[in-house]
MARBA-3410 file (N, C-alpha, C, O; in Angstrom, 1 decimal):
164
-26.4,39.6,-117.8,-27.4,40.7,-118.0,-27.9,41.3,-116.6,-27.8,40.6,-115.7 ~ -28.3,42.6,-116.5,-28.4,43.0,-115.5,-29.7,42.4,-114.8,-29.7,42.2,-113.5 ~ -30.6,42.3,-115.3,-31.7,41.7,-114.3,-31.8,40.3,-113.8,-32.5,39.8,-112.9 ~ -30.8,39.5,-114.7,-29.9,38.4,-113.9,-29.2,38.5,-112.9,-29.6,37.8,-111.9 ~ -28.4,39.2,-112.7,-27.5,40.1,-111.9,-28.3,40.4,-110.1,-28.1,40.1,-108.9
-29.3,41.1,-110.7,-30.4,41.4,-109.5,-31.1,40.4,-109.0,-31.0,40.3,-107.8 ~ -31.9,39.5,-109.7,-32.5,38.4,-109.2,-31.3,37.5,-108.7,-31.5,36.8,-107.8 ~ -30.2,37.5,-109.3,-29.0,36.4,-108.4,-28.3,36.8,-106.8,-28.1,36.1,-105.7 ~ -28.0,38.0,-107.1,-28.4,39.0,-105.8,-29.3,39.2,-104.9,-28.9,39.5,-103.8 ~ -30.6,39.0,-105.3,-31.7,38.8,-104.2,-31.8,37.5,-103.6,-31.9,37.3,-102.4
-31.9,36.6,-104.4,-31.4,35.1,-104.0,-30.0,34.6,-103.0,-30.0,33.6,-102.2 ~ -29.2,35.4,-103.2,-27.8,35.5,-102.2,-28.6,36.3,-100.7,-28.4,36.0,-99.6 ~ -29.4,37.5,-101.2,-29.4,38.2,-99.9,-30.5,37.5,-99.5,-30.9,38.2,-98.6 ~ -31.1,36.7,-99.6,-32.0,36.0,-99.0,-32.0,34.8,-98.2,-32.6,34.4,-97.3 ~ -30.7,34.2,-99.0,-30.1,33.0,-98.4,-29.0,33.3,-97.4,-28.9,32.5,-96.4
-28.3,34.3,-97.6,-27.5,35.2,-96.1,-28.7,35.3,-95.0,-28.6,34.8,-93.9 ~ -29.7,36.1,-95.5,-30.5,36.1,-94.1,-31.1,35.2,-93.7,-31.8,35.3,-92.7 ~ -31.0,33.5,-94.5,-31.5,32.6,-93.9,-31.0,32.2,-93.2,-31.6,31.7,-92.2 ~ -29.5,32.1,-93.6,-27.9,31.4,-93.2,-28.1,32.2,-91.7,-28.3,31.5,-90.7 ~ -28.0,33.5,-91.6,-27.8,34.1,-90.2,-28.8,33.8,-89.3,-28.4,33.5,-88.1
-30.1,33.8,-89.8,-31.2,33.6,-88.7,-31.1,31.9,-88.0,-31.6,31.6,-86.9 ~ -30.6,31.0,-88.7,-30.1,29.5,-88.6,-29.0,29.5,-87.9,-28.8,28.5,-87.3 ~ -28.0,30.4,-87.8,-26.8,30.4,-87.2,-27.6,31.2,-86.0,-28.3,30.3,-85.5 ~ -27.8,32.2,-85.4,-28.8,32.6,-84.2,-29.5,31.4,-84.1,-28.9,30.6,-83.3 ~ -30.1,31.2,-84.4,-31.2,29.9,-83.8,-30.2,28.7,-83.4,-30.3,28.2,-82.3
-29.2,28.4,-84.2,-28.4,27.1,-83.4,-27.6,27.6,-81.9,-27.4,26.9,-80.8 ~ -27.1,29.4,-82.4,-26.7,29.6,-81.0,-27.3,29.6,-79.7,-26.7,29.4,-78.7 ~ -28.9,29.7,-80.0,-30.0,29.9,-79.0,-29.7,28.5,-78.6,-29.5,28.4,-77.4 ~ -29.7,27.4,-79.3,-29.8,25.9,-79.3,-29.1,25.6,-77.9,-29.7,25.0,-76.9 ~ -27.8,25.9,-78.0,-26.3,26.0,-77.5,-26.8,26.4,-76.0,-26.9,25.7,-75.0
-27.0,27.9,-76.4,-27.6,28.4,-74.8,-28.7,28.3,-74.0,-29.1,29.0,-73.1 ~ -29.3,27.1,-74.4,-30.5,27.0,-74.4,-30.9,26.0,-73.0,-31.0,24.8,-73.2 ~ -31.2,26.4,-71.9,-31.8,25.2,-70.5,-32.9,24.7,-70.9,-33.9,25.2,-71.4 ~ -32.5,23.2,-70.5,-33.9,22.7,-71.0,-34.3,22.8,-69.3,-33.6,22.4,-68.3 ~ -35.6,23.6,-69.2,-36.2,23.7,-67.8,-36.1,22.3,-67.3,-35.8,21.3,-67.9
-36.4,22.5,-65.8,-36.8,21.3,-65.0,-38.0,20.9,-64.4,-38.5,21.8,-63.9 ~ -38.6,19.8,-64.3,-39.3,19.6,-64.3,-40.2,18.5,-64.5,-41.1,17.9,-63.9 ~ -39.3,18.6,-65.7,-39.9,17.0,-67.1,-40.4,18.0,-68.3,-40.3,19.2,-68.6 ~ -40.8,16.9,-68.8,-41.2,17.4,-70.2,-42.6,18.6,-70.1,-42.5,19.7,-70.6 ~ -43.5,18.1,-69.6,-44.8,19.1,-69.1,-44.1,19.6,-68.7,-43.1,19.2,-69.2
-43.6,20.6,-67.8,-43.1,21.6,-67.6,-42.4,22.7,-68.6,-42.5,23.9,-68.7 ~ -41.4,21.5,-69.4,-40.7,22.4,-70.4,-41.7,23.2,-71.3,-41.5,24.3,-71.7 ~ -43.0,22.0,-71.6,-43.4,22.6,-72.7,-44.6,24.0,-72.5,-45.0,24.6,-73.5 ~ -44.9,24.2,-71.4,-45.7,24.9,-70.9,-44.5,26.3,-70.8,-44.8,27.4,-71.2 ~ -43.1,26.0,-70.0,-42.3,26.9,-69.9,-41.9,27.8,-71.1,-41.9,29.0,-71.2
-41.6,26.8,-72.2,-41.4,27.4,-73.6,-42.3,27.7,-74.1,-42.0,27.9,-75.3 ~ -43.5,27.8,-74.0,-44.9,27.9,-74.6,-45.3,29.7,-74.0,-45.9,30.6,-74.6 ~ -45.0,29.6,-72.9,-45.2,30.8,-71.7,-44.0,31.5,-72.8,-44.5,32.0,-73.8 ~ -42.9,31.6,-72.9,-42.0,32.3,-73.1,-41.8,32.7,-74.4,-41.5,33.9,-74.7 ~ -42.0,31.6,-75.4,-41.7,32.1,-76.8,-43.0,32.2,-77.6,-43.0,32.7,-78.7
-44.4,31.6,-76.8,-45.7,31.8,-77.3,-46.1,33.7,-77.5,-46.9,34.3,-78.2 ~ -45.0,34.3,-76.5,-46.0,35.7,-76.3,-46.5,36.6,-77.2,-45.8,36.5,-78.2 ~ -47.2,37.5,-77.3,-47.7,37.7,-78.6,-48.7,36.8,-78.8,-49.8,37.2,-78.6 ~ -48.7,35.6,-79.1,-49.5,34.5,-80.0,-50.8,34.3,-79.3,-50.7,34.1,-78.1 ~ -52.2,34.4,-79.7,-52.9,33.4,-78.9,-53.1,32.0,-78.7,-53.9,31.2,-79.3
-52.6,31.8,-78.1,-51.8,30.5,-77.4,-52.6,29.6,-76.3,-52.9,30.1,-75.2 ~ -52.9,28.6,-76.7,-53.5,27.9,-75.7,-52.8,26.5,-75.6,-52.8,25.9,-76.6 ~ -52.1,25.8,-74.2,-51.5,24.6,-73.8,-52.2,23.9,-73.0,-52.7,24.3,-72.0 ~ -52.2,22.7,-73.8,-53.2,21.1,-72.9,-51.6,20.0,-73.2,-50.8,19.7,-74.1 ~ -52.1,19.8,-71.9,-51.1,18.6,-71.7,-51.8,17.2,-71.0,-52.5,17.4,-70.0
-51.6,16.1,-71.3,-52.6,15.3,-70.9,-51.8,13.5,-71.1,-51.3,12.9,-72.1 ~ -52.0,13.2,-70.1,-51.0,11.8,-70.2,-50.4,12.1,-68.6,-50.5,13.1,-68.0 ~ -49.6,10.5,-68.1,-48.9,11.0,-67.1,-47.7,11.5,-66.8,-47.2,12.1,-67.7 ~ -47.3,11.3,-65.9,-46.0,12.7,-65.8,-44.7,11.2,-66.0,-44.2,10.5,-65.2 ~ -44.4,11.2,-67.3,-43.4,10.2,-67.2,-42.4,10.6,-67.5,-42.4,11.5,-68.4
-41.3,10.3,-67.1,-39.3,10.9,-67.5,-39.3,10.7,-68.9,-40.0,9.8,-69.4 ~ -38.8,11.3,-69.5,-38.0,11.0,-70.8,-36.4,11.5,-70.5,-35.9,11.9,-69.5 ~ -36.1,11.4,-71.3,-34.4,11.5,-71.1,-34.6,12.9,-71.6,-35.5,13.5,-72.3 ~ -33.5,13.2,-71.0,-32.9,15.1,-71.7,-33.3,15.4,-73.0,-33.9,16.3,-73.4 ~ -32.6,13.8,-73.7,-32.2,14.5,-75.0,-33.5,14.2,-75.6,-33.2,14.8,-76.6
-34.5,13.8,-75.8,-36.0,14.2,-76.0,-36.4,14.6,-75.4,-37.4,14.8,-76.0 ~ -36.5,15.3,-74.3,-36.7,17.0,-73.8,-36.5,17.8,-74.7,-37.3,18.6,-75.2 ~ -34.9,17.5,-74.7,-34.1,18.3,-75.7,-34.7,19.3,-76.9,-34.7,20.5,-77.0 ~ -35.4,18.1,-77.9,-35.5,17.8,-79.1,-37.2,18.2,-78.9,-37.7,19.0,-79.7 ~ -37.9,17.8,-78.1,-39.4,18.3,-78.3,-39.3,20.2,-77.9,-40.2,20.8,-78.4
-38.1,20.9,-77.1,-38.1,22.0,-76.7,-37.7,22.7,-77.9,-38.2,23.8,-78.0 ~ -36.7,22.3,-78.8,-36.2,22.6,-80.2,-37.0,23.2,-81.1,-37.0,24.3,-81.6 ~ -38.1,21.8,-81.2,-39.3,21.7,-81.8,-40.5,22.7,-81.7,-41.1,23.2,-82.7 ~ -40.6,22.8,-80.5,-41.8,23.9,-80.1,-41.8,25.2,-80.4,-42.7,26.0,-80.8 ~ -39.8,25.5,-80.0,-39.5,26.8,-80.2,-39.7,27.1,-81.8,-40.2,28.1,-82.3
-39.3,26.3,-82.3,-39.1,26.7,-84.1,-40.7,27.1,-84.9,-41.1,28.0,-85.6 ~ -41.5,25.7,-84.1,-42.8,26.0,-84.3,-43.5,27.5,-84.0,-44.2,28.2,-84.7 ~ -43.2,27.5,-83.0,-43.8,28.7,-82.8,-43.6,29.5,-83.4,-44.5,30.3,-83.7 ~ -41.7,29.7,-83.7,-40.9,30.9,-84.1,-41.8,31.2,-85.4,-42.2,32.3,-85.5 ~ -42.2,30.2,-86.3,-42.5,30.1,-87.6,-44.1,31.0,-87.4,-44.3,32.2,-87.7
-45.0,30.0,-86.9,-46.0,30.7,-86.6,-46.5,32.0,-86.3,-47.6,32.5,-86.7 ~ -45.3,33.0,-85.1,-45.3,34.2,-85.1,-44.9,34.9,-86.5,-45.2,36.0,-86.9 ~ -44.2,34.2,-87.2,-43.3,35.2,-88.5,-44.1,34.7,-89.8,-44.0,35.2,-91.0 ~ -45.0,33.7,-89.3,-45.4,34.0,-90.7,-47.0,33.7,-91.2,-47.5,34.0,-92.3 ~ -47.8,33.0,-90.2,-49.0,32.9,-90.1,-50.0,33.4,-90.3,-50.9,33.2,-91.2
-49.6,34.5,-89.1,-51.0,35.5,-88.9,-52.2,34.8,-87.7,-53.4,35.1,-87.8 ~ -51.9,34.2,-87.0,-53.0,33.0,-86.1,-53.7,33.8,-85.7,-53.2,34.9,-85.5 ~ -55.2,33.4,-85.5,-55.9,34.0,-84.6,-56.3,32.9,-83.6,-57.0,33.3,-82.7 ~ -55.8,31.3,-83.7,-55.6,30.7,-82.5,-54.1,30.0,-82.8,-53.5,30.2,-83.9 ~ -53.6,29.4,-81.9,-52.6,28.4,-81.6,-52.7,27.6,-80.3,-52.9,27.8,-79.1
-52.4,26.4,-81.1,-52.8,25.2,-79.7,-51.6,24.3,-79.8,-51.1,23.5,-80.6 ~ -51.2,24.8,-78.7,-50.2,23.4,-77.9,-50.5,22.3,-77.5,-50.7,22.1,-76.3 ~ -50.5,20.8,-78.5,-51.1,20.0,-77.2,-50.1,18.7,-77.0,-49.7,18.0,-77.9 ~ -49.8,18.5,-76.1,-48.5,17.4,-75.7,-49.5,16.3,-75.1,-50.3,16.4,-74.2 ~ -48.9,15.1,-76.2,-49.8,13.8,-75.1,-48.7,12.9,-74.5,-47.6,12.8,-75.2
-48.7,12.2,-73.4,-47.9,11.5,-73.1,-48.3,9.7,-72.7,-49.2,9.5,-71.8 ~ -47.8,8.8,-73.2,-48.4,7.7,-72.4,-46.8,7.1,-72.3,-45.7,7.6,-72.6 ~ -47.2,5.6,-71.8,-45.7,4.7,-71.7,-45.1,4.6,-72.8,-43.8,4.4,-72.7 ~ -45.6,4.6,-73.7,-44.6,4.0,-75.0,-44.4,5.7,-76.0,-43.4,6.0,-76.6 ~ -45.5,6.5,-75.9,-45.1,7.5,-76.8,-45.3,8.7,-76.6,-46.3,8.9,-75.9
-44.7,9.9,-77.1,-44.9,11.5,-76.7,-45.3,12.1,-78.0,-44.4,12.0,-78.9 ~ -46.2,12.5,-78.3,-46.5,13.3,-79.4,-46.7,14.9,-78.5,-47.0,15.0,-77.3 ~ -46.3,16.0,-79.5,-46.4,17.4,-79.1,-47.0,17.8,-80.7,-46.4,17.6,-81.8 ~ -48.4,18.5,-80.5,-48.7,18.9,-81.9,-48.5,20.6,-81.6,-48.7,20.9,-80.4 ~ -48.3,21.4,-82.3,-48.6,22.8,-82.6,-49.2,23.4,-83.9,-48.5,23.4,-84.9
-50.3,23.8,-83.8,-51.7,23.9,-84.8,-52.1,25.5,-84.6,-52.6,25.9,-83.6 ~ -51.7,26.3,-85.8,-52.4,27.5,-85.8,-53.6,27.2,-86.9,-53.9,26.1,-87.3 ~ -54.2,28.3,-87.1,-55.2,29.0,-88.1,-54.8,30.0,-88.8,-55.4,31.0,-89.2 ~ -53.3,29.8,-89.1,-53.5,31.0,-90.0,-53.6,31.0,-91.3,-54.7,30.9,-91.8 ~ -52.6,31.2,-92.2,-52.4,31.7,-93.5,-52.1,30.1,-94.3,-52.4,30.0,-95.5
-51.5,29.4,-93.8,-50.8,28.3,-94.4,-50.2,28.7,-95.2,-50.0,29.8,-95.6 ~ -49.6,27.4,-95.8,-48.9,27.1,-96.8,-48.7,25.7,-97.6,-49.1,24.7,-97.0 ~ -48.1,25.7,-98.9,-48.2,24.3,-99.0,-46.7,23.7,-98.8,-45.7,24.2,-99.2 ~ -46.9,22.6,-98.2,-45.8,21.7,-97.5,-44.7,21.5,-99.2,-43.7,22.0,-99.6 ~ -45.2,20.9,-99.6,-44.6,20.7,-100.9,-43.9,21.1,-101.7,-43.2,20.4,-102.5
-44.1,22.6,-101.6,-43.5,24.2,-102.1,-42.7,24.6,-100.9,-42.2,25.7,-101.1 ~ -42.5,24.1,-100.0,-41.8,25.3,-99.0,-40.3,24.9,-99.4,-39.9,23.8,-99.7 ~ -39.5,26.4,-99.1,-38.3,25.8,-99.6,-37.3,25.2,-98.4,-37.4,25.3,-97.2 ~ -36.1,24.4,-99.4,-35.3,24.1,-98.6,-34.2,24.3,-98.3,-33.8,25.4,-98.7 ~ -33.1,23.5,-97.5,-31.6,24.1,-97.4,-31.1,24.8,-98.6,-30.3,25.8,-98.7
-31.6,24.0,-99.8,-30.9,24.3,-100.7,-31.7,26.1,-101.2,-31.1,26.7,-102.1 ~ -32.6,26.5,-100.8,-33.3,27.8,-100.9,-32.8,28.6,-99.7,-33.4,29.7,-99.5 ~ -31.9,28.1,-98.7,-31.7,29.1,-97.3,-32.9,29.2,-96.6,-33.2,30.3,-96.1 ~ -33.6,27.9,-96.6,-34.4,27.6,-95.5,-34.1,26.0,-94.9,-34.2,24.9,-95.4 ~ -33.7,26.5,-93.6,-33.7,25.1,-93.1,-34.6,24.8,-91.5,-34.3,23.8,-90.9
-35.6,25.5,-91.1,-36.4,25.3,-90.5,-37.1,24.5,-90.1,-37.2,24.4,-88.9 ~ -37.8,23.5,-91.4,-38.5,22.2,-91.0,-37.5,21.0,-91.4,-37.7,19.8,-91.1 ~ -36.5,21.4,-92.1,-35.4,20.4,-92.1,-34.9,20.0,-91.1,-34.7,18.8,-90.9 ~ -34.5,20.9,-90.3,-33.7,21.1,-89.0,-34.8,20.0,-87.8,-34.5,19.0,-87.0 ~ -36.0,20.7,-88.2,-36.7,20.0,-87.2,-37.2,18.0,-87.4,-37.3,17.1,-86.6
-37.2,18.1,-88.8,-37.3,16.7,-88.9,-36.4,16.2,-88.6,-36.4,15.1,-88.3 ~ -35.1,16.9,-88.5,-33.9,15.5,-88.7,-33.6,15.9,-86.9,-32.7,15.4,-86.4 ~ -34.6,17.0,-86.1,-34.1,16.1,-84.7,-35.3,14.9,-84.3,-34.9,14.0,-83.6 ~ -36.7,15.0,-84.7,-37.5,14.5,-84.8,-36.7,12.8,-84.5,-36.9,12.0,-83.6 ~ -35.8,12.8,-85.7,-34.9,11.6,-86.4,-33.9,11.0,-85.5,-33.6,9.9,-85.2
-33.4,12.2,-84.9,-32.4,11.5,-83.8,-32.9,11.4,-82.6,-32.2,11.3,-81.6 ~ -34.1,11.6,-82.6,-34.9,10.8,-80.9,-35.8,10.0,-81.2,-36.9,10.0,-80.6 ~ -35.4,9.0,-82.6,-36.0,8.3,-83.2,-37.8,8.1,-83.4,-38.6,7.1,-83.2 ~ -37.9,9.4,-83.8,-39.4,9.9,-83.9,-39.5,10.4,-85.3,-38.6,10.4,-86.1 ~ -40.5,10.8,-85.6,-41.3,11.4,-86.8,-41.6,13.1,-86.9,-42.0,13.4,-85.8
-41.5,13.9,-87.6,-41.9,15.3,-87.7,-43.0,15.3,-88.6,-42.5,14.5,-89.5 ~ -44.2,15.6,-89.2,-45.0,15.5,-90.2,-45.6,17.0,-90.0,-46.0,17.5,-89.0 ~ -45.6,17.5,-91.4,-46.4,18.6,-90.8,-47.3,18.7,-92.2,-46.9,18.2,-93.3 ~ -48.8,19.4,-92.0,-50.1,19.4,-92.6,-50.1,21.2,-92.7,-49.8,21.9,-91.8 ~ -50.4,21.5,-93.8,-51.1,22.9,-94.1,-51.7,22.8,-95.7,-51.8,22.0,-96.6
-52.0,24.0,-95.5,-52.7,24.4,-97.2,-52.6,25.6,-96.9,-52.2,26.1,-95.8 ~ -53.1,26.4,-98.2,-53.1,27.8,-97.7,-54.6,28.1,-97.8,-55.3,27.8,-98.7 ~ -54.9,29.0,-96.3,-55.7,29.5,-95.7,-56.3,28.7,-95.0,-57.5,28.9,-94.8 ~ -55.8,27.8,-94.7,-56.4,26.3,-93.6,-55.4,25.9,-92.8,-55.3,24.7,-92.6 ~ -54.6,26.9,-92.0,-53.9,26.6,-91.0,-52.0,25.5,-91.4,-51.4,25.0,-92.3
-52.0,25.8,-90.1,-50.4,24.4,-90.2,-50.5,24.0,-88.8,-50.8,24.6,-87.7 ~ -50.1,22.3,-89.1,-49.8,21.7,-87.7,-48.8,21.0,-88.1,-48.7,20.3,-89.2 ~ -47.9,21.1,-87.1,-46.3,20.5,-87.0,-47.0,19.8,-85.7,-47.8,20.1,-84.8 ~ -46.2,18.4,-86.0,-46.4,17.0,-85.0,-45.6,16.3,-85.1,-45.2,15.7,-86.1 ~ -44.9,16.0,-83.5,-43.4,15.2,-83.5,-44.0,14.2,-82.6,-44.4,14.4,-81.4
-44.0,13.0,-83.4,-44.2,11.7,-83.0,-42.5,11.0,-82.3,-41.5,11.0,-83.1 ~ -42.4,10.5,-80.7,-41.6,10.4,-80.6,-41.7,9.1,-79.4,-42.6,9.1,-78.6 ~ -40.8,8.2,-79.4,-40.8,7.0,-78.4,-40.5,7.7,-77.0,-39.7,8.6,-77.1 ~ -41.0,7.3,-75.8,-41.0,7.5,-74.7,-39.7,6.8,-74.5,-39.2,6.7,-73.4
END
């Protein structure tokens, strides 16, 4: 029937442009320097660069300890997507960066005010969204946690709990 036809269609062109914006984002992945520095650095560096537009505010607090690359890696991943999401779909009239660091653990939260959503309902790979999929399962391979909290009109915070 034709209005089957259309809604199966809009579902395809929606999941093409999910498919493409996920394939750009893994290429960014690819070309992507993780600054130097350490990790405070990165995250203030990516915060500076892909926050713009946003009102954005970064606290970083803990001491300056090494992590390896590939949890650099994976919190720089993290931040960008966060943010990406927050510019595209929020609406914030704040955003806070806050990275803690001690010996045993790195948490990075990113917390707007905007529009929310409910976690529960958001879709997934199987909807041509893989966004916070993407992000838990690197969360997963630097043997950390992704958790994220919203509602709607009570903000979202994405928080990557991760071993030092």
């Amino acid at each position: 029937p034709p209005a089957l036809a259309r809604a199966s269609a809009e579902r395809l062109r929606e999941a093409v442009g999910s498919a493409r914006r996920v394939v750009r984002a893994r290429l960014e992945d690819l070309s992507v320097q993780i600054p130097l520095g350490g990790v405070e650095a990165a995250v203030k560096e990516v915060s500076a660069r892909r926050g713009q537009g946003l009102p954005l505010v970064v606290s970083c607090e803990g001491p300056a300890i090494d992590v390896s690359p590939e949890t650099t890696a994976v919190v720089v991943r993290v931040l960008t997507e966060a943010l990406a999401n927050s510019a595209r779909h929020a609406q914030p009239e704040h955003v806070e960066v806050r990275l803690r660091v001690n010996e045993r653990r790195l948490v990075l939260e990113i917390e707007d005010d905007g529009v929310g959503f409910q976690p529960a309902e958001a879709g997934g790979p199987g909807d041509g969204h893989f966004g916070l999929t993407l992000m838990r399962e690197r969360a997963r391979s630097a043997g950390g946690v992704l958790t994220v909290t919203s509602a709607p009109d009570d903000g979202t915070c994405v928080k990557l709990d991760v071993p030092v």
